[in-house]
N, CA, C, O and CB atoms as a CASP TS submission, in Angstrom:
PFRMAT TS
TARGET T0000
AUTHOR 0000-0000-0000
METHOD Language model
MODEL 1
PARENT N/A
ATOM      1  N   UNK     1      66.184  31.961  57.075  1.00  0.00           N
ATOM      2  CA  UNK     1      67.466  31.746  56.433  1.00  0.00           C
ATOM      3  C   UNK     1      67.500  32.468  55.093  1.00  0.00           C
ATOM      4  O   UNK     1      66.732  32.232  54.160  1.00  0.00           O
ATOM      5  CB  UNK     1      67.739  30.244  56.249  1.00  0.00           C
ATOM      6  N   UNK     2      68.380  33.286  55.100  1.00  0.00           N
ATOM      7  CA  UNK     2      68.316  33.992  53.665  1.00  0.00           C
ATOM      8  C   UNK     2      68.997  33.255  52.514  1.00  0.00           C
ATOM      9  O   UNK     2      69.915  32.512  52.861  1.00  0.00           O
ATOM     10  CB  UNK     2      69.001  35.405  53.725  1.00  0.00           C
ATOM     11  N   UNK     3      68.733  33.316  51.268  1.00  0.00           N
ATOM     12  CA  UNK     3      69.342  32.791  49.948  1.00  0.00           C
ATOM     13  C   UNK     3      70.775  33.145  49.595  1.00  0.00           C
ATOM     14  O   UNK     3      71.293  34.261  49.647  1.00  0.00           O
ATOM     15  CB  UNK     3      68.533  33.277  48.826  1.00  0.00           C
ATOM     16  N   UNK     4      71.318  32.001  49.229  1.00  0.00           N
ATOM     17  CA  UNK     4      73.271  32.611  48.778  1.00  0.00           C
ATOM     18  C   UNK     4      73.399  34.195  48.026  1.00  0.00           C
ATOM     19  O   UNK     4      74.280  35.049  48.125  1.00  0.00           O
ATOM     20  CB  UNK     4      74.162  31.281  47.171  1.00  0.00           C
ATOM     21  N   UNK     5      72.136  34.168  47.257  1.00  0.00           N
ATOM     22  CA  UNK     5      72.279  35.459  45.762  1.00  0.00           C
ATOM     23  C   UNK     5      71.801  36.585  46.948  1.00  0.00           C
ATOM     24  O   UNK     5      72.595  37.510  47.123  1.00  0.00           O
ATOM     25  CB  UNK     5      70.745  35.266  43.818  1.00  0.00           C
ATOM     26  N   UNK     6      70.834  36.579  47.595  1.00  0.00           N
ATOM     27  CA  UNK     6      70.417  37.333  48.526  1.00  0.00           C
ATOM     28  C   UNK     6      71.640  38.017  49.322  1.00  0.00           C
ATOM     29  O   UNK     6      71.671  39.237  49.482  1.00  0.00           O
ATOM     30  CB  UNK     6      69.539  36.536  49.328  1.00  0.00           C
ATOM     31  N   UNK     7      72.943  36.908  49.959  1.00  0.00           N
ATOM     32  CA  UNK     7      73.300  37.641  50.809  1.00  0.00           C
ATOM     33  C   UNK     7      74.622  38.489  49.586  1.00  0.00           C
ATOM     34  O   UNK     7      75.132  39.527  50.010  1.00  0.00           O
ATOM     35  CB  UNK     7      73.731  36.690  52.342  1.00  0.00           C
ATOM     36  N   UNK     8      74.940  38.123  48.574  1.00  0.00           N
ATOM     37  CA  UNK     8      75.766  38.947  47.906  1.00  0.00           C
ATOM     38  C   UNK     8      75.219  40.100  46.978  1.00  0.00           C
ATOM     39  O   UNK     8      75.797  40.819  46.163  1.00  0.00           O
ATOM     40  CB  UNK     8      76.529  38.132  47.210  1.00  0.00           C
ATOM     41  N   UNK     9      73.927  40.026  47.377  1.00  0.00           N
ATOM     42  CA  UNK     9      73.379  41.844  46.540  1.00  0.00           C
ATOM     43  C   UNK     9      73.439  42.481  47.758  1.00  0.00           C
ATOM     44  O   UNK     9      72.886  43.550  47.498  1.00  0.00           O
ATOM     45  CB  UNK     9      71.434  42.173  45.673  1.00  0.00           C
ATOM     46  N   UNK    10      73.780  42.522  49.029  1.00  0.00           N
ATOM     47  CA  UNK    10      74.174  42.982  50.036  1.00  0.00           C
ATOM     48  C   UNK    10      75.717  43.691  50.168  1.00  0.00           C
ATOM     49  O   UNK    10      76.231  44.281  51.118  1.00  0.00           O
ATOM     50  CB  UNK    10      73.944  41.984  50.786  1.00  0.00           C
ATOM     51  N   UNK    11      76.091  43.468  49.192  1.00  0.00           N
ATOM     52  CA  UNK    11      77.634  43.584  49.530  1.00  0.00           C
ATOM     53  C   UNK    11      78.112  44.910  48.595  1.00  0.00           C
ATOM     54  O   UNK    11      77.486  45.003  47.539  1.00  0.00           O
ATOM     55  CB  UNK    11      78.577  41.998  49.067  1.00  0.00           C
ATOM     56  N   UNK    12      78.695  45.500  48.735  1.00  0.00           N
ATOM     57  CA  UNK    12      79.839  46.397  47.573  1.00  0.00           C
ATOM     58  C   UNK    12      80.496  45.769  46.582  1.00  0.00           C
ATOM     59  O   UNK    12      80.967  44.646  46.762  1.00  0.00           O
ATOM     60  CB  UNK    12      81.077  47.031  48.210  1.00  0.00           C
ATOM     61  N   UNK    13      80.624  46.530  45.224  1.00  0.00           N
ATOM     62  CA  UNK    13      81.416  45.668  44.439  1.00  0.00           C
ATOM     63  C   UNK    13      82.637  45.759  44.704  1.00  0.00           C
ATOM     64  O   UNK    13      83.359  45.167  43.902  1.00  0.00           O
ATOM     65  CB  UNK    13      81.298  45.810  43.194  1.00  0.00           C
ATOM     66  N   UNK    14      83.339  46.480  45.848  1.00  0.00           N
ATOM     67  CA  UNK    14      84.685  46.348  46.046  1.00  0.00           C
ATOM     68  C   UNK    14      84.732  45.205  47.357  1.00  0.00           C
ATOM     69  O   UNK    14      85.900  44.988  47.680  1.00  0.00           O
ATOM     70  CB  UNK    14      85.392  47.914  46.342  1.00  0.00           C
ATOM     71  N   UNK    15      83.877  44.549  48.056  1.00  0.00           N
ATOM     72  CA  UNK    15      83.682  43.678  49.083  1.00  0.00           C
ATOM     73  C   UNK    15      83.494  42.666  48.116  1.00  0.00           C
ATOM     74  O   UNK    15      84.228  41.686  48.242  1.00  0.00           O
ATOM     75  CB  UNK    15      82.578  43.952  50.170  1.00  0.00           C
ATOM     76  N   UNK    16      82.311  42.667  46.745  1.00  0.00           N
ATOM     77  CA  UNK    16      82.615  41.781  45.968  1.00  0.00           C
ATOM     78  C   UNK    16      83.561  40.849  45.263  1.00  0.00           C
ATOM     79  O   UNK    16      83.672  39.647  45.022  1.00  0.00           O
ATOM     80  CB  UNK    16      82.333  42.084  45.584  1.00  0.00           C
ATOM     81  N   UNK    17      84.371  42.310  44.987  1.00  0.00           N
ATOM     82  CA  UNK    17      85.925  41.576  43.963  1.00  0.00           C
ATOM     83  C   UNK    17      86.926  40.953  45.506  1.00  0.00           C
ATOM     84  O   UNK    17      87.554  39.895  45.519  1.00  0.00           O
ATOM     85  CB  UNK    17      87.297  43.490  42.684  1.00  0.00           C
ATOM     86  N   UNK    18      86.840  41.801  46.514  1.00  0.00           N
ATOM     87  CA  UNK    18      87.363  41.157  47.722  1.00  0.00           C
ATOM     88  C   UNK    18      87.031  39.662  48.242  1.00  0.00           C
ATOM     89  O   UNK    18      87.969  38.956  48.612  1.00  0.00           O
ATOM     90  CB  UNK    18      86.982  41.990  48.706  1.00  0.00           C
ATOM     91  N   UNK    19      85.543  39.115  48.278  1.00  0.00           N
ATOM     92  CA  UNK    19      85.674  38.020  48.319  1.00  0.00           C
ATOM     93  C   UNK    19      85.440  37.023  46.996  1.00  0.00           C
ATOM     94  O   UNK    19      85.135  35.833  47.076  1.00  0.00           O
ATOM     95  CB  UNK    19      85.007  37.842  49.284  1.00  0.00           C
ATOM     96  N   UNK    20      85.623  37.677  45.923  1.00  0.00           N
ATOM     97  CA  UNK    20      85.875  36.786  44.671  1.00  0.00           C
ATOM     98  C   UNK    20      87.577  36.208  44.581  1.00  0.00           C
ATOM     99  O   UNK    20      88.003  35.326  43.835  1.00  0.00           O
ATOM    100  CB  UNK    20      85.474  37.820  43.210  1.00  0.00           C
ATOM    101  N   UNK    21      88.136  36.797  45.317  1.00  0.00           N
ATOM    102  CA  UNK    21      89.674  36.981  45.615  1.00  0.00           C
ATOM    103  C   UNK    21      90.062  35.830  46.371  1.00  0.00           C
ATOM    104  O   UNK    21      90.789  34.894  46.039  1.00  0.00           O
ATOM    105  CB  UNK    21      90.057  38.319  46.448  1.00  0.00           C
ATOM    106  N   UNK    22      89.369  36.086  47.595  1.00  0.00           N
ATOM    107  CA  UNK    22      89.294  34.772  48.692  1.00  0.00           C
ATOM    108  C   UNK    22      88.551  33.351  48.413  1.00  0.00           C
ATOM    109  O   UNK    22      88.773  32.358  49.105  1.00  0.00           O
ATOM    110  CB  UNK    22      88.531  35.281  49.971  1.00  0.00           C
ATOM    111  N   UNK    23      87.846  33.365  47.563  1.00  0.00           N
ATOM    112  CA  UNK    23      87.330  31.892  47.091  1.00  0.00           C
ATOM    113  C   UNK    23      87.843  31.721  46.414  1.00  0.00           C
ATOM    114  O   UNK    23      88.382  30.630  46.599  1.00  0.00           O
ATOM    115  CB  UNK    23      86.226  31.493  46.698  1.00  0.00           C
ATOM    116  N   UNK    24      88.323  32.453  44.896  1.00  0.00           N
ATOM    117  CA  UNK    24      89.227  32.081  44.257  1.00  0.00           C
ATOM    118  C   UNK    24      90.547  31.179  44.640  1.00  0.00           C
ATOM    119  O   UNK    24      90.862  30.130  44.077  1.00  0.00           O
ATOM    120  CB  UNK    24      89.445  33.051  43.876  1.00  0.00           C
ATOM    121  N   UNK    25      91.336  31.893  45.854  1.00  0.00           N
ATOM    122  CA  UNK    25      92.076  31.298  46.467  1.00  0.00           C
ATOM    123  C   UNK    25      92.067  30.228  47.151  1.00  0.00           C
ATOM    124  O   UNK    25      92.984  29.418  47.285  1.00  0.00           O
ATOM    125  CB  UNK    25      92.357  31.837  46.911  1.00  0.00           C
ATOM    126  N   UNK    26      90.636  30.202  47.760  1.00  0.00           N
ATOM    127  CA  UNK    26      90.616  28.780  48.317  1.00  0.00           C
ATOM    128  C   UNK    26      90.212  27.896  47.545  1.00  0.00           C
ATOM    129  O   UNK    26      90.266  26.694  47.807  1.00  0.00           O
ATOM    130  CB  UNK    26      89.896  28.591  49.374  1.00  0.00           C
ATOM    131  N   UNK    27      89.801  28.338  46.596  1.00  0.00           N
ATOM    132  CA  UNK    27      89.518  27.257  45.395  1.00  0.00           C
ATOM    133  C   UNK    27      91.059  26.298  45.242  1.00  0.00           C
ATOM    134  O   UNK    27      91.555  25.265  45.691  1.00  0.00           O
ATOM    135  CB  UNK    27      89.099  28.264  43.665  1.00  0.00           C
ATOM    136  N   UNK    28      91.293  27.093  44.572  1.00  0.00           N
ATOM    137  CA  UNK    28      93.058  26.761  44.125  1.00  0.00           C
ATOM    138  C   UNK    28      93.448  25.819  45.008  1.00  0.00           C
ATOM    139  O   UNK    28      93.570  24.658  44.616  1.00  0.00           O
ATOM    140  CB  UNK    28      94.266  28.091  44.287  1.00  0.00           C
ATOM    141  N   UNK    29      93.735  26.201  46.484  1.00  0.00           N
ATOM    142  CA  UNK    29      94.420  25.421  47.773  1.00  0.00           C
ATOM    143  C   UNK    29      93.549  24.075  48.073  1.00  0.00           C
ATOM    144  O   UNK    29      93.972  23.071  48.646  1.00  0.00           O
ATOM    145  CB  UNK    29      94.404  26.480  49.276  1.00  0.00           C
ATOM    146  N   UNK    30      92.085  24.305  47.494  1.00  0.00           N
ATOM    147  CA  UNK    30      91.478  22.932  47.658  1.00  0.00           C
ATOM    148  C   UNK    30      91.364  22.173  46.798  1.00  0.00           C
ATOM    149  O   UNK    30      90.828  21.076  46.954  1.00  0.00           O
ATOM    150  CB  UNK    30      90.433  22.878  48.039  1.00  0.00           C
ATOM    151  N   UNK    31      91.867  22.611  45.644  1.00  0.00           N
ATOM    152  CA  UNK    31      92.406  21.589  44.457  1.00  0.00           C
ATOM    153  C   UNK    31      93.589  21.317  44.680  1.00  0.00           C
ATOM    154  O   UNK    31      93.743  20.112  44.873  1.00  0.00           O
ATOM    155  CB  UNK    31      92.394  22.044  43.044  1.00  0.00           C
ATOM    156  N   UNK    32      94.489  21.902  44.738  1.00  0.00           N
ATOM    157  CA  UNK    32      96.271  21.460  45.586  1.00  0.00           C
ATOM    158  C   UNK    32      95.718  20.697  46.456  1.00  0.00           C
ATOM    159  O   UNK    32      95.558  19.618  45.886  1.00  0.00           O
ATOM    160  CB  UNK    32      97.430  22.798  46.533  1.00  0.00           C
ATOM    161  N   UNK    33      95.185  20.609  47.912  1.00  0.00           N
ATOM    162  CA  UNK    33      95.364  19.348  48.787  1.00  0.00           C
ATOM    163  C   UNK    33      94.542  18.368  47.912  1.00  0.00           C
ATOM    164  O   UNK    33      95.017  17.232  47.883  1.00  0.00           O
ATOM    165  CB  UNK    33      94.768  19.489  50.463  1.00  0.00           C
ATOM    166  N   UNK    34      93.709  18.511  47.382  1.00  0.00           N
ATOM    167  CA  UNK    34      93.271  17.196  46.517  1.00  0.00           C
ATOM    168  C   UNK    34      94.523  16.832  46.011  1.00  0.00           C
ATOM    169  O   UNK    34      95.249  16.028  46.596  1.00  0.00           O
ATOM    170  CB  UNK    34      92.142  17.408  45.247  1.00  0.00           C
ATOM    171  N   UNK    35      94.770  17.289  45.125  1.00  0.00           N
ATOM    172  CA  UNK    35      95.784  16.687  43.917  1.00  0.00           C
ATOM    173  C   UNK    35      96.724  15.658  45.074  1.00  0.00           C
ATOM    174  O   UNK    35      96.977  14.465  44.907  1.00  0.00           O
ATOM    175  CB  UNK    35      96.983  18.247  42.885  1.00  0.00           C
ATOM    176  N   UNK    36      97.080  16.409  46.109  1.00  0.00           N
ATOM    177  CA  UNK    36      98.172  15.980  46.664  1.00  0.00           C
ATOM    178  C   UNK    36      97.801  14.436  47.970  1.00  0.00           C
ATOM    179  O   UNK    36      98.607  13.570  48.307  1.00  0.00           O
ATOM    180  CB  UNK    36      98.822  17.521  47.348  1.00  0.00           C
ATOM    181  N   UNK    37      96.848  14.536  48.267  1.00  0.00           N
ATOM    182  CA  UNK    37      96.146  13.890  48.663  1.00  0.00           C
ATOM    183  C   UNK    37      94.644  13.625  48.936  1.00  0.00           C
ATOM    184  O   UNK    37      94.375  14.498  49.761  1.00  0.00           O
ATOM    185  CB  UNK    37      96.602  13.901  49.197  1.00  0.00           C
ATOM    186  N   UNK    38      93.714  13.039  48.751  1.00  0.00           N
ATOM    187  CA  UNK    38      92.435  13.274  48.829  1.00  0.00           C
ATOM    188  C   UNK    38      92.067  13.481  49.797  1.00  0.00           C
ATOM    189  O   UNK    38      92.276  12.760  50.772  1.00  0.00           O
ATOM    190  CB  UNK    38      91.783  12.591  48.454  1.00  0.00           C
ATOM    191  N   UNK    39      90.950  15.268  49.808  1.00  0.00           N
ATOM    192  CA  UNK    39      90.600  15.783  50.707  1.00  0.00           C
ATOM    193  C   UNK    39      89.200  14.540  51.200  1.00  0.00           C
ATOM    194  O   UNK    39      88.660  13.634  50.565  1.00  0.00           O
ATOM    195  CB  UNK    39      90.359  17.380  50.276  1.00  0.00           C
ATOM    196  N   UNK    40      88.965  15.189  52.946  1.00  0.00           N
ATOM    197  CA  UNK    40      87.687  13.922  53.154  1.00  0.00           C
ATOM    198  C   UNK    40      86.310  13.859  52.082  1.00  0.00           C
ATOM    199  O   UNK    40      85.698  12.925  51.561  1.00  0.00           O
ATOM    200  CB  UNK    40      86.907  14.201  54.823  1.00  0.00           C
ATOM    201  N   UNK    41      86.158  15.470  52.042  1.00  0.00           N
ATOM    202  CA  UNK    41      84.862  15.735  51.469  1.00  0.00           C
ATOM    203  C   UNK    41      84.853  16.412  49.763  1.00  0.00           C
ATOM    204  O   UNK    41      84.542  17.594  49.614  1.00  0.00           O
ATOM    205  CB  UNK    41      84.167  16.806  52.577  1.00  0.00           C
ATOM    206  N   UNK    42      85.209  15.575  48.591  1.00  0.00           N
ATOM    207  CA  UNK    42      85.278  16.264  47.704  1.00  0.00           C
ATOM    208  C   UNK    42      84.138  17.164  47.051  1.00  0.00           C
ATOM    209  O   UNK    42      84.426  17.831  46.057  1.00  0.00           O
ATOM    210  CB  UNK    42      85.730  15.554  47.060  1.00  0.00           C
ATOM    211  N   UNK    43      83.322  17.189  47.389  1.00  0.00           N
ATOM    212  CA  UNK    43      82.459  18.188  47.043  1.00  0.00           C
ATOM    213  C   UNK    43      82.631  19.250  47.254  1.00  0.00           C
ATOM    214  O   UNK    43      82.279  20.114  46.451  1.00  0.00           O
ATOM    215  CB  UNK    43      81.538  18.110  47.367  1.00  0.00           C
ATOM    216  N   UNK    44      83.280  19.560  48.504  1.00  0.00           N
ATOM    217  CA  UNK    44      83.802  21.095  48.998  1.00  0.00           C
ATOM    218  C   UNK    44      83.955  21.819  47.809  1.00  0.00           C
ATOM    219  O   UNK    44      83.468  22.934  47.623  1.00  0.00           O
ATOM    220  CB  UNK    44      85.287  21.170  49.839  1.00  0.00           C
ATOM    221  N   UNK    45      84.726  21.101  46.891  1.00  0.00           N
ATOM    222  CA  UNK    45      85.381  21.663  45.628  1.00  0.00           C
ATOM    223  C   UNK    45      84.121  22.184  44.540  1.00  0.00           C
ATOM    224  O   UNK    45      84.433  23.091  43.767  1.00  0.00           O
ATOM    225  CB  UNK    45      86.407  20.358  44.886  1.00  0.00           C
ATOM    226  N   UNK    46      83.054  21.766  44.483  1.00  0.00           N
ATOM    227  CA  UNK    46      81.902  22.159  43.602  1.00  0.00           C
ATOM    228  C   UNK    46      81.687  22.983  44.025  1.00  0.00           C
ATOM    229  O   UNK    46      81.951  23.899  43.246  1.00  0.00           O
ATOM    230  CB  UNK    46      80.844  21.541  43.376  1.00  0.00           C
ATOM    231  N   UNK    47      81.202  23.424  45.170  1.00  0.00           N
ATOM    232  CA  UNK    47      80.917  24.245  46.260  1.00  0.00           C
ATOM    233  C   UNK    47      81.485  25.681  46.353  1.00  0.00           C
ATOM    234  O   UNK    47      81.034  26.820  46.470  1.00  0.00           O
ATOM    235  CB  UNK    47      81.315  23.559  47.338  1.00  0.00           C
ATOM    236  N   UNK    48      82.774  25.037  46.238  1.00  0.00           N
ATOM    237  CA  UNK    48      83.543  26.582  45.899  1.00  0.00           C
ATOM    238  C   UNK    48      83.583  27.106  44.505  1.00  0.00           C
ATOM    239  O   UNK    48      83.687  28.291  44.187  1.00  0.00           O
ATOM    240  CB  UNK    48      85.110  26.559  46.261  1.00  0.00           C
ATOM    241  N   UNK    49      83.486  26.069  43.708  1.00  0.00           N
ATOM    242  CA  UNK    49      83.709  26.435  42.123  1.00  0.00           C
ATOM    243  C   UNK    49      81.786  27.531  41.849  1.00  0.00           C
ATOM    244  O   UNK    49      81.491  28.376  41.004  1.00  0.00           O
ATOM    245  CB  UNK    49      83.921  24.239  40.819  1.00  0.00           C
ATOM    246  N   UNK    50      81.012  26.971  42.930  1.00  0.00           N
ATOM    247  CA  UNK    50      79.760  27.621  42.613  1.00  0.00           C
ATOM    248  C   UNK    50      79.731  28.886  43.339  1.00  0.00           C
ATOM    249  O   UNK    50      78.977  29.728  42.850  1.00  0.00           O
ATOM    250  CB  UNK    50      78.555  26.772  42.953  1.00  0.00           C
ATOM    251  N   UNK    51      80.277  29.172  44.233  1.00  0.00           N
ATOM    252  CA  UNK    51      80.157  29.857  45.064  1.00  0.00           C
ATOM    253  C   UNK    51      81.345  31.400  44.520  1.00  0.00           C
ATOM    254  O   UNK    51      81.530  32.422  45.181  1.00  0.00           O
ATOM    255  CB  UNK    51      80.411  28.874  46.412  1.00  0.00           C
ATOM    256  N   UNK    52      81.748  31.172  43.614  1.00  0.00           N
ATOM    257  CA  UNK    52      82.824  31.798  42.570  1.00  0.00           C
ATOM    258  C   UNK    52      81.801  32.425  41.710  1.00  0.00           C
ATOM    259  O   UNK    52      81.583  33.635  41.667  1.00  0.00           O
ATOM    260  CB  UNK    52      83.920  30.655  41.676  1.00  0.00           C
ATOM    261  N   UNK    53      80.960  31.174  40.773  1.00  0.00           N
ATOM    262  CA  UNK    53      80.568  31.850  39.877  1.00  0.00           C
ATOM    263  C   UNK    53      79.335  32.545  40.194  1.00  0.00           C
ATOM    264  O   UNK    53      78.719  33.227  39.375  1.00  0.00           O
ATOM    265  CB  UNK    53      80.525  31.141  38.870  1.00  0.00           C
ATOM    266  N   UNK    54      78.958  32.342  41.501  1.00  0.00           N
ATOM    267  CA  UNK    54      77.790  33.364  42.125  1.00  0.00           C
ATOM    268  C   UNK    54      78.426  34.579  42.037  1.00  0.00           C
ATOM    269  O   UNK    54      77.861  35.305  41.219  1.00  0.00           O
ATOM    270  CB  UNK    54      77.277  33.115  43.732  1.00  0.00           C
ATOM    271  N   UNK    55      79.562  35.177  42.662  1.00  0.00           N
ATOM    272  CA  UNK    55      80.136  35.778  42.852  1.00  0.00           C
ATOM    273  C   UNK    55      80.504  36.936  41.319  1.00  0.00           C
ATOM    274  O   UNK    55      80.518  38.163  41.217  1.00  0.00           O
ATOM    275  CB  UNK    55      80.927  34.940  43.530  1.00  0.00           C
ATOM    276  N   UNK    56      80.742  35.897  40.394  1.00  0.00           N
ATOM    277  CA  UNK    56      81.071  36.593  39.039  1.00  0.00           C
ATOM    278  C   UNK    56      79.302  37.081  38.268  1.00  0.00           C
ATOM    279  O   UNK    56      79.040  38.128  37.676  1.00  0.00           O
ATOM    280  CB  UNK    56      82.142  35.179  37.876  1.00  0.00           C
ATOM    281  N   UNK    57      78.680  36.306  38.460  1.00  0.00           N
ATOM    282  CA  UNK    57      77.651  36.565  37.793  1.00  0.00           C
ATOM    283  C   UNK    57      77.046  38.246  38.831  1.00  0.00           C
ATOM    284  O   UNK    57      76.973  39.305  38.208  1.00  0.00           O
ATOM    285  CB  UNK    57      76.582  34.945  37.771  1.00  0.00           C
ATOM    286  N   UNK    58      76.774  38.212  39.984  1.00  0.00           N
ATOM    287  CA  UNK    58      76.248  39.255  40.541  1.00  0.00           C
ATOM    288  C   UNK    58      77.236  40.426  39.943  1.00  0.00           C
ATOM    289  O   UNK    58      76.773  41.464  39.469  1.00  0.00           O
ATOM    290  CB  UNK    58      76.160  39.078  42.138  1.00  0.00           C
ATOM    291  N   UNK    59      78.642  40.152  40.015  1.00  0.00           N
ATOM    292  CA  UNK    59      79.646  41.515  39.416  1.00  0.00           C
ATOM    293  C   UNK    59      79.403  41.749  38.021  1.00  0.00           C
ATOM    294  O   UNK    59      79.465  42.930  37.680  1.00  0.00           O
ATOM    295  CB  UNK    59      81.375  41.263  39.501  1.00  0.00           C
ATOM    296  N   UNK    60      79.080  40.709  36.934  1.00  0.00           N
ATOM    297  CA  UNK    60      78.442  40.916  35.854  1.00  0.00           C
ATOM    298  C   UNK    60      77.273  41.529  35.943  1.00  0.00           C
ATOM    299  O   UNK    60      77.104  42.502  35.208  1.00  0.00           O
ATOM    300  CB  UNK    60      78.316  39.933  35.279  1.00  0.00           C
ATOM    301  N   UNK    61      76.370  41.185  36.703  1.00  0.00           N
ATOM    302  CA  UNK    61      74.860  41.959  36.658  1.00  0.00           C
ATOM    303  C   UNK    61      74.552  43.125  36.798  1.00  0.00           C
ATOM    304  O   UNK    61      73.791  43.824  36.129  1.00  0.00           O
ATOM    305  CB  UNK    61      74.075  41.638  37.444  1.00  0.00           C
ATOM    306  N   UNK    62      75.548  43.502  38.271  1.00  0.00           N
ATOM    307  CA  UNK    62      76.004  45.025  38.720  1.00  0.00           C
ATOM    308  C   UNK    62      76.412  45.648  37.048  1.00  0.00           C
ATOM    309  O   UNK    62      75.939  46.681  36.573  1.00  0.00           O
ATOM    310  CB  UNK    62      77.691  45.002  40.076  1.00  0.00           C
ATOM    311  N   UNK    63      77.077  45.023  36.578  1.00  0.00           N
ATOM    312  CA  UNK    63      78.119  46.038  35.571  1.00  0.00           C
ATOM    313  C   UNK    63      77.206  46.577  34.324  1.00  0.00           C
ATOM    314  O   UNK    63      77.206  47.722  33.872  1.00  0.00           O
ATOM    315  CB  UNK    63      79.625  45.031  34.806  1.00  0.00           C
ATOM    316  N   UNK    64      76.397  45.416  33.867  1.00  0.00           N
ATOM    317  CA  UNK    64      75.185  45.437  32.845  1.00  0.00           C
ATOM    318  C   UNK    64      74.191  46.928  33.349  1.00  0.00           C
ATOM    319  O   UNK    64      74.047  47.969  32.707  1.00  0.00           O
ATOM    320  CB  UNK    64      74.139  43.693  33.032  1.00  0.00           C
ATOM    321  N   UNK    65      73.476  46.477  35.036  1.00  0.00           N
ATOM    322  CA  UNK    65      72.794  47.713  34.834  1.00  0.00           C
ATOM    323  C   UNK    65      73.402  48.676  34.787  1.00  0.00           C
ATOM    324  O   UNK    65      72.854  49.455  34.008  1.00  0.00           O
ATOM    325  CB  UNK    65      71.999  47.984  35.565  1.00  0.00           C
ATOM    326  N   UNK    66      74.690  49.262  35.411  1.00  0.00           N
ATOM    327  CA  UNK    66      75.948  50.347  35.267  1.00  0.00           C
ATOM    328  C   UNK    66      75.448  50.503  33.980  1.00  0.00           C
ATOM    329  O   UNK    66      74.452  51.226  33.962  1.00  0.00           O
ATOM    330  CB  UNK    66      77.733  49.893  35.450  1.00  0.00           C
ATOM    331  N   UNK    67      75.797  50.073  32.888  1.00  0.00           N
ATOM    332  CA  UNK    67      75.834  50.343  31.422  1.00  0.00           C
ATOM    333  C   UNK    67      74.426  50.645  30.885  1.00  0.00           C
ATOM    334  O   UNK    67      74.417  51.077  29.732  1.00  0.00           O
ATOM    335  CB  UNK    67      76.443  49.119  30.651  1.00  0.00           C
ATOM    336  N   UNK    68      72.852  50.459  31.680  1.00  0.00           N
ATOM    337  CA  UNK    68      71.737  50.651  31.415  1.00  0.00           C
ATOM    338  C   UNK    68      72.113  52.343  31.662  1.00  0.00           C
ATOM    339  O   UNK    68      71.932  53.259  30.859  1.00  0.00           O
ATOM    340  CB  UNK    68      70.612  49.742  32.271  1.00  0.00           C
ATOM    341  N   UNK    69      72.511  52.393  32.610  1.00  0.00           N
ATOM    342  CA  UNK    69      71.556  53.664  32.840  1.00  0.00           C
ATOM    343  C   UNK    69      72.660  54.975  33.067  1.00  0.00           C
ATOM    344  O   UNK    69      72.235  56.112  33.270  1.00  0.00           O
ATOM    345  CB  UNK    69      70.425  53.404  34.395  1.00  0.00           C
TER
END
C-alpha cells in the first residue's frame, strides 16, 4: 500500500492544481450538506480539509525547489 504524500509526488503540477480544485470543491459541498443537515460520518470533513493541505504543501515544495535551482 503506498503512502498519501507518495501517491501525489506522482502527479504533475497541473494534475496537482486539478485535483486541489476537486477537493476543494468537495470540501465546500461537504460542509453545505453538514450545515444543512448532518452528514452520517463527520469526519469525512477532516479528511478532506487534510487531504487539501497535502495537496498545497507538495505544490509549495515543488515551487521552493523551482526557486533552488
Amino acid at each position: 500500500m503506498k503512502k498519501k504524500g507518495t501517491e501525489l509526488k506522482d502527479l504533475t503540477v497541473q494534475e496537482l492544481q486539478d485535483k486541489l480544485q476537486d477537493e476543494r470543491s468537495s470540501l465546500r459541498k461537504l460542509r453545505f450538506d453538514h450545515a444543512v443537515s448532518p452528514v452520517e460520518n463527520p469526519m469525512l470533513i477532516g479528511a478532506r480539509r487534510r487531504e487539501v493541505a497535502r495537496v498545497l504543501t507538495e505544490l509549495r515544495h515543488r515551487e521552493l525547489n523551482e526557486n533552488k535551482q
